[in-house]
N, C-alpha and C positions, 0 to 999 in steps of 0.2 A: 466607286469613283475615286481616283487618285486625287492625294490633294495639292496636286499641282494643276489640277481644274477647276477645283477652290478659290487657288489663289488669283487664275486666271480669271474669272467671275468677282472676286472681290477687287481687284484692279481695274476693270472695266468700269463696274459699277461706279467706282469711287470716281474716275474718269469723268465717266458719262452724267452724276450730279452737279459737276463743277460746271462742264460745258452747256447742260439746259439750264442752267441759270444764267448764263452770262450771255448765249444765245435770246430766249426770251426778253432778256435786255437791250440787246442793240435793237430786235426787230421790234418794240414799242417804242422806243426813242427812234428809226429811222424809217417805219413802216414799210420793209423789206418784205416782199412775198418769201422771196428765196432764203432768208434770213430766220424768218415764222418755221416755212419748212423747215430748217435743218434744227430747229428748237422742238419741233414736234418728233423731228427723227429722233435724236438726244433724249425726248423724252420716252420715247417708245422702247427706246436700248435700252435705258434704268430700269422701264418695267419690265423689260424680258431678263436681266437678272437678275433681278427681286424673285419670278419666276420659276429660273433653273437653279436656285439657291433653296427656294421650296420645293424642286422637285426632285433635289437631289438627297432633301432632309427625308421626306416622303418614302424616295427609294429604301431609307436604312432602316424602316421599321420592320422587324421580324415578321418570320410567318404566323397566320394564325389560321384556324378553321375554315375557315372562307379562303384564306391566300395560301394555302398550303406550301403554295413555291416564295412565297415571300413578296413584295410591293416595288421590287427591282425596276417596273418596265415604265414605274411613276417616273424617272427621267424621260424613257423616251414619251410618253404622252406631253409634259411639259415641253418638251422640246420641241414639239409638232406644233403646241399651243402657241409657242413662241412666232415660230412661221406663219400661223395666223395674226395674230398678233399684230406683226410686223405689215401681213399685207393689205390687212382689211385697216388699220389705223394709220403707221407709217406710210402706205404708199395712196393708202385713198386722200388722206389728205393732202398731204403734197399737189396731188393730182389736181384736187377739188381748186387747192387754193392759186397754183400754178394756171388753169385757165380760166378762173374770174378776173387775175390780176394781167392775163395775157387779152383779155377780151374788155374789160377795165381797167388800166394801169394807171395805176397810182405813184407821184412821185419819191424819191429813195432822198431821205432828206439824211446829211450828218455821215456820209459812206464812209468817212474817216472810221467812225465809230465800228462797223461794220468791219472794215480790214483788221481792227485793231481784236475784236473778238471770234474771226477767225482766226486770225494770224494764233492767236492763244489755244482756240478748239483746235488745230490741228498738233498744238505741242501735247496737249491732254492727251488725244485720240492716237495722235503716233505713238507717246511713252504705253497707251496700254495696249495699241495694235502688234508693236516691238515685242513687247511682253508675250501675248498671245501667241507670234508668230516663231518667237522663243520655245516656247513652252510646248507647243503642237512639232515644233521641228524633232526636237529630245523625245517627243511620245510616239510619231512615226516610223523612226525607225530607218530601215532601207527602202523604205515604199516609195514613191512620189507624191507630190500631195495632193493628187488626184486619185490616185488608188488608194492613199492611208485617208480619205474623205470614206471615198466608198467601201474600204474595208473594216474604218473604224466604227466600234463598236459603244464607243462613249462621247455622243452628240455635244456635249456640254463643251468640250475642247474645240470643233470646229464650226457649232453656232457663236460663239462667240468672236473666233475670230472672221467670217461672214461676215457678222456684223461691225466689225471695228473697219475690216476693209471697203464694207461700202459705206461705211464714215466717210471715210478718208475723200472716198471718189465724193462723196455729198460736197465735204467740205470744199473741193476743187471746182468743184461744178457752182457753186455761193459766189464763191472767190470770185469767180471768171463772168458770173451773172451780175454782181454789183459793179466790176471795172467795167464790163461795157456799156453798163449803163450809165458810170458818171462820165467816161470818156465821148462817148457819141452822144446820149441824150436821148436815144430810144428806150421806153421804158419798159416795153413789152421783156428784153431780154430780162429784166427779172421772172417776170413770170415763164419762162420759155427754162431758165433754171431749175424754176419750182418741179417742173412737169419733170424736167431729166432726172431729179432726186429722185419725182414720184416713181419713175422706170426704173430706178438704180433698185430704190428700194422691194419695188414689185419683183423686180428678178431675182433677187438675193432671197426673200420670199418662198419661189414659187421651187430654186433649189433646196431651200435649207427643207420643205415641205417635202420634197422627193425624196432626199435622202435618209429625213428621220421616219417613214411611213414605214420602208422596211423592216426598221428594225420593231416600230410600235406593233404591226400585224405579225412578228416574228421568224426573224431573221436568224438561219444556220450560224454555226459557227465558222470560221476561215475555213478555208482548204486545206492550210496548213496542219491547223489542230485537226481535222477530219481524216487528214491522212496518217499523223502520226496516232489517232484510237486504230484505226486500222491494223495497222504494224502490230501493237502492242498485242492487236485481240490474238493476230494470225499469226502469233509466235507460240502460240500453245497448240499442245498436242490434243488431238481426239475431237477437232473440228474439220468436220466433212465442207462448209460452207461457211463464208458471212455473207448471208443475205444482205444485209442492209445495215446502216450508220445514220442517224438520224439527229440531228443537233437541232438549238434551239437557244437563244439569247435570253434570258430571261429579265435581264439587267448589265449592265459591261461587264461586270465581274461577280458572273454565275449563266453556267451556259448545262443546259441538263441534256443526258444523250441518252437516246433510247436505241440499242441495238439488236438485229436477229439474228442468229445464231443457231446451223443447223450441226446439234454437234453427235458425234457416231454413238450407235446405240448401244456401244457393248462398255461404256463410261459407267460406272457404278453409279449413285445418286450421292454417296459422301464424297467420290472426286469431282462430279459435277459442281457440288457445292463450294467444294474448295478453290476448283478454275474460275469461277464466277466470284468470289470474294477477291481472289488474287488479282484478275482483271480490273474489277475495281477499284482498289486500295494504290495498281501501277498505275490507272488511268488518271486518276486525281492525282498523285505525286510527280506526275508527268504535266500536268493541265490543271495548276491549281484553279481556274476557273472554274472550273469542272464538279458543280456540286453535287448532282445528282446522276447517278447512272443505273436502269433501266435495262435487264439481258431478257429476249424471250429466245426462250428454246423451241424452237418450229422449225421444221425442212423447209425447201426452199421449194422444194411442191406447191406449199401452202401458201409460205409469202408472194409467190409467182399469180398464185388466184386470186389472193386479198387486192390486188395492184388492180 
C-alpha cells in the first residue's frame, strides 16, 4: 500500500472524530433524527478507518509457514469488512431510526444549532473528501474513475473516498431535512432525511461490497500487466507455445503468475534452465509487483485436456 493511502485514512479519520463529536452534540441538544443519523454515519466512517489502518498494518506482516504467499489479501478482507460495517450499522440505523421518527415525530428544537454543526461537518468532510479525491485522481492515472475503481487494485484509496462522498450527500440530505422542517413545521421531514441517509448509505455499502469481493476471492492482474508477461515470454526462442498466463493479486502490491509453456524439445535442460531464470528476473524488472513467478513446461496437448 502506498503511503498516500495512509495519509488519506489518517486525514479522514481525523475528519471524521471532530464531526461525530459535534454531530452527537447538536442531535442531544435538538433531538434531530436526521441529525443522530449523520452522528451514527460519522461514527461508523471513524471505525472503518480505525479498520483499514489495521488491515493495512496486518497486510505487512511477512510470510510465514501457513501464509507462504504472505498476509497481503488482509486489506482486501478489511475492506469488505468495512462494506459490512457500513451496511448492517451505518445504513440500518439510519433506517431504523428515520421511520420511528417518520411514524413518531418528534419536534427539532434549537435548528439554529444544527445549521451551525453541519455547516462545520461539511468543512471537515469536504477538507478530507478534497484530499481523498486528490490523492485517488494522482493514483489513477489515465483511467476514469469508474475503470480506475474497477481496475484498482488497492481498495483502501477508493473506500475511503465512497465514503467521504456519501458524507457529503448525508450532510446535504440533514441540511435540507432540518430547513424544511423549521420552515413548514412538518416533522416527519426529519425523519424522511433519516431514511435518504439510511439509502445513501446502504448503496454506498452494497458497491464498496462489490467491488472489494473480487479482488478478496482473487482477482487477475490488469490486462495491461497480462499482456506485457506475454510479450516478454514470446520473445524467446525454442517456445513452440504459451498455453496460458495466469495472475493473481495477492495484496496491491504483489501479484504472483503462474504460466505454461510449451517449449521445443530439442532445448537442452541447462538452456531451459537458463530461459526460465531470464524470463523471470525480466518479468519482475518489468512488473515490480510481480513477486512470484511460476513456469510449467507442458504441451498444449495437455493444458488443452486439464481445461
Amino acid at each position: 500500500m502506498s503511503a498516500s493511502s495512509k495519509k488519506v485514512i489518517y486525514a479522514a479519520l481525523a475528519g471524521n472524530i471532530l464531526i461525530t463529536v459535534t454531530k452527537f452534540f447538536a442531535a442531544v441538544i435538538t433531538g434531530s433524527s436526521a441529525m443522530f443519523s449523520e452522528g451514527i454515519h460519522s461514527m461508523v466512517d471513524t471505525g472503518n478507518q480505525v479498520l483499514l489502518l489495521h488491515g493495512m498494518r496486518k497486510a505487512r506482516t511477512p510470510p510465514c509457514k501457513r501464509f507462504p504467499f504472505g498476509h497481503g489479501k488482509e486489506i482486501y478482507f478489511w475492506s469488505f469488512a468495512v462494506a459490512i460495517l457500513i451496511f448492517a450499522v451505518g445504513s440500518g440505523v439510519s433506517l431504523y431510526e428515520g421511520i420511528i421518527h417518520t411514524i413518531h415525530p418528534a419536534p427539532v428544537e434549537n435548528p439554529q444549532v444544527n445549521y451551525i454543526v453541519l455547516g462545520l461537518a461539511m468543512l471537515f468532510e469536504g477538507a478530507a473528501w478534497y484530499f481523498a479525491l486528490t490523492e485517488f485522481s494522482r493514483a489513477k492515472g489515465k483511467w476514469g474513475y469508474i475503470e480506475a475503481v474497477r481496475r484498482g487494485k488497492d481498495p483502501t484509496m477508493f473506500v475511503v473516498l465512497f465514503e467521504d462522498s456519501a458524507a457529503m450527500l448525508g450532510i446535504a440530505v440533514a441540511f435540507l431535512g432540518v430547513l424544511l422542517v423549521d420552515f413548514t413545521g412538518i416533522l416527519i421531514y426529519d425523519g424522511i432525511a433519516s431514511i435518504i441517509i439510511g439509502l445513501i448509505l446502504g448503496s454506498t455499502a452494497v458497491w464498496l461490497a462489490y467491488e472489494t469481493k473480487g479482488l478478496l476471492i482473487g482477482e487477475s492482474a490488469n490486462e495491461m500487466v497480462i499482456k506485457g508477461i506475454r510479450e516478454i515470454i514470446l520473445q524467446y526462442d525454442g517456445i513452440d507455445n504459451l498455453n496460458e498466463v495466469l495472475t493473481m493479486h495477492m495484496g496491491p502490491d504483489y501479484i504472483l503468475v503462474n504460466v505454461s509453456i510449451d517449449f521445443r524439445d530439442s532445448i537442452p535442460a541447462v538452456d531451459l534452465e537458463n530461459i526460465i531464470a531470464d524470463m523471470d528476473t525480466q518479468i519482475k524488472e518489468s512488473y515490480p509487483t510481480v513477486k512470484r513467478v511460476f513456469v510449467e513446461a507442458e504441451s498444449r496437448r495437455m493444458t488443452t485436456r486439464s481445461e
